[in-house]
C-alpha positions as CSV (number, residue, x, y, z in Angstrom):
1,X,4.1,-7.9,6.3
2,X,7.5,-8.8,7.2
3,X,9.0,-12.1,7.5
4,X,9.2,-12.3,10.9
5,X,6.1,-11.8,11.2
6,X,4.8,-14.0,8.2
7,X,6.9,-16.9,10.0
8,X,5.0,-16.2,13.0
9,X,1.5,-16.1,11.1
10,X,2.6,-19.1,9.5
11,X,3.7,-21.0,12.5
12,X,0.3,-20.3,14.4
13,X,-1.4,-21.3,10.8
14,X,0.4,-24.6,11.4
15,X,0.0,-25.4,15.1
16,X,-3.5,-24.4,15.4
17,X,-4.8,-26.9,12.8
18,X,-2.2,-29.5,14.0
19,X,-4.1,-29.2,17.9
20,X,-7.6,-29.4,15.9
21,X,-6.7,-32.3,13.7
22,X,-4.8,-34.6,17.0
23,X,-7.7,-33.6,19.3
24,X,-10.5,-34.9,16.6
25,X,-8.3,-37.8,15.7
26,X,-6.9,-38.8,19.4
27,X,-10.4,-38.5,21.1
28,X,-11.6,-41.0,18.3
29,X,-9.2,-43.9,19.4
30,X,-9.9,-43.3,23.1
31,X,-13.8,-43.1,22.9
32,X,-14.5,-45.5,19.8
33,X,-15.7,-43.3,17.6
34,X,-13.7,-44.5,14.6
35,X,-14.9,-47.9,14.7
36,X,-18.4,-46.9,15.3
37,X,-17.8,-44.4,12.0
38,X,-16.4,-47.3,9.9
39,X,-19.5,-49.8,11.2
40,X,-22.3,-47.6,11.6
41,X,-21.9,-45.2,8.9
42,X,-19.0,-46.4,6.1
43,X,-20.4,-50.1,6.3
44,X,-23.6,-48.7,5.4
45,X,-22.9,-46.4,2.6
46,X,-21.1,-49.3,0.6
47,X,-17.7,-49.8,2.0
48,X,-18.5,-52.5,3.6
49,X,-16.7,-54.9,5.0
50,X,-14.2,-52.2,4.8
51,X,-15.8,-49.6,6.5
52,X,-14.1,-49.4,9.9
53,X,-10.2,-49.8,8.0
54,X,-11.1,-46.7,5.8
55,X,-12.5,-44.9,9.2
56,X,-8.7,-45.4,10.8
57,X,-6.8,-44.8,7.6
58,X,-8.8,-41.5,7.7
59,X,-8.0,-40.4,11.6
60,X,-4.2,-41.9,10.7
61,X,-3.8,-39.5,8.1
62,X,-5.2,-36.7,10.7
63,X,-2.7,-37.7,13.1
64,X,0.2,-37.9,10.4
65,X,-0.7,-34.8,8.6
66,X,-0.5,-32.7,12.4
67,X,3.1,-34.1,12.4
68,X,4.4,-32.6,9.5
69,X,2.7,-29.3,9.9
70,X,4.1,-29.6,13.6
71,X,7.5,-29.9,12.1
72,X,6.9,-28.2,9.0
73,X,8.0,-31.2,6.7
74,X,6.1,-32.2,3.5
75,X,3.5,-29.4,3.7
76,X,1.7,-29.9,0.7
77,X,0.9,-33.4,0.7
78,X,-0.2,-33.1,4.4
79,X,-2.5,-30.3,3.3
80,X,-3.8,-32.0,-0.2
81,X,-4.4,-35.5,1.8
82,X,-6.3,-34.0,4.5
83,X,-7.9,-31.5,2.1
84,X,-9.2,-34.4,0.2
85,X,-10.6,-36.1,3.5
86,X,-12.7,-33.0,4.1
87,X,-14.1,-32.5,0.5
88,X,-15.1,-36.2,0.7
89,X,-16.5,-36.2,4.0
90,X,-18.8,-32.2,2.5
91,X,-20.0,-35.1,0.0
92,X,-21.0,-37.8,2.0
93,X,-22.3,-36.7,5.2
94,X,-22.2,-32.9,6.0
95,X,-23.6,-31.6,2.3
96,X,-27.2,-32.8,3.3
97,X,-27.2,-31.2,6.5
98,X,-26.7,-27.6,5.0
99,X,-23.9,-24.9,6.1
100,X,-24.1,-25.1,9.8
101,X,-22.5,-27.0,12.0
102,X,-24.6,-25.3,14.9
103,X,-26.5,-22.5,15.4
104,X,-28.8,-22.5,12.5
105,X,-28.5,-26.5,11.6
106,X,-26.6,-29.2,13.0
107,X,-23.5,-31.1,11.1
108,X,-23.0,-28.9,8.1
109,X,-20.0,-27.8,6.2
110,X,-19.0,-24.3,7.8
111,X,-16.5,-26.4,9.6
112,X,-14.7,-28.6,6.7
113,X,-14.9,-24.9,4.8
114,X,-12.5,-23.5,7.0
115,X,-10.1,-26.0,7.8
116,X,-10.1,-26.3,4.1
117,X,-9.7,-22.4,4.1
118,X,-6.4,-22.8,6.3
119,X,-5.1,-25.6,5.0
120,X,-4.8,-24.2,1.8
121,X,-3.9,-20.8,3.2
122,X,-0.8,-22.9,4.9
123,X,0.1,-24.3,1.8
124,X,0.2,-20.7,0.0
125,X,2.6,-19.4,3.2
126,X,4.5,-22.9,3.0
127,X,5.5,-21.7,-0.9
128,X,6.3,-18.3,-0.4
129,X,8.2,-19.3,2.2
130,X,10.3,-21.7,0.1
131,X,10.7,-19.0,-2.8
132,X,12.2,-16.5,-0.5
133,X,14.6,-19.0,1.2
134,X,15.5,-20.3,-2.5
135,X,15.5,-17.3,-3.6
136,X,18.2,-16.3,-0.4
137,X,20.5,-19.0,-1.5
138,X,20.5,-18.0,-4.9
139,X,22.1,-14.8,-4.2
């Protein structure tokens, strides 16, 4: 593959999980779903009373995290952060309901899989990108 076109790859990489991660995150504000997360659910797993600050550091960190892949700053601590989120929220809620988020179940991990998938596909691009451009200034 070229560079241009690894750029390109990259940059549609980085936008398209910056669109999913502010629609998820924005649409929790408006229709308050990430107070009903931290009450409902993170209260009653044990983080109580902390439950609905956790729920808004989480969809904060979304929202950060779609910045910098927008403007393609800080990429790997972007990625590992929201990585993290994902492999914690496989553990506590979508593990039970199997691999399907719909279809053949209802909740599963198929989804957290392949943002996980991309994100760290992103932060594979993001470094061979940097080796080529240090590797430019070198010569």
């Amino acid at each position: 593959m070229n560079t241009k076109n690894f750029k390109i790859a990259y940059a549609i990489l980085r936008i398209t999980i910056a669109i999913i991660l502010l629609s998820h995150s924005v649409l929790g504000i408006f229709d308050g779903g990430i107070n009903d997360f931290g009450n409902f659910y993170l209260n009653k797993v044990g983080f109580a009373p902390y439950g609905v600050a956790i729920a808004w550091t989480i969809k904060l960190s979304h929202i950060v995290c779609a910045v910098l892949l927008l403007i393609n700053k800080y990429i790997r601590v972007a990625c590992f952060a929201t990585i993290f989120v994902l492999i914690m929220g496989i553990i506590m809620v979508h593990f039970k309901e199997g691999w399907f988020v719909v279809g053949g179940g209802r909740n599963g991990i198929e989804y957290n899989f392949v943002l996980i998938c991309l994100l760290t596909a992103i932060m594979f691009f993001n470094t061979a990108l940097t080796q080529k451009s240090e590797a430019k200034k070198m010569c």
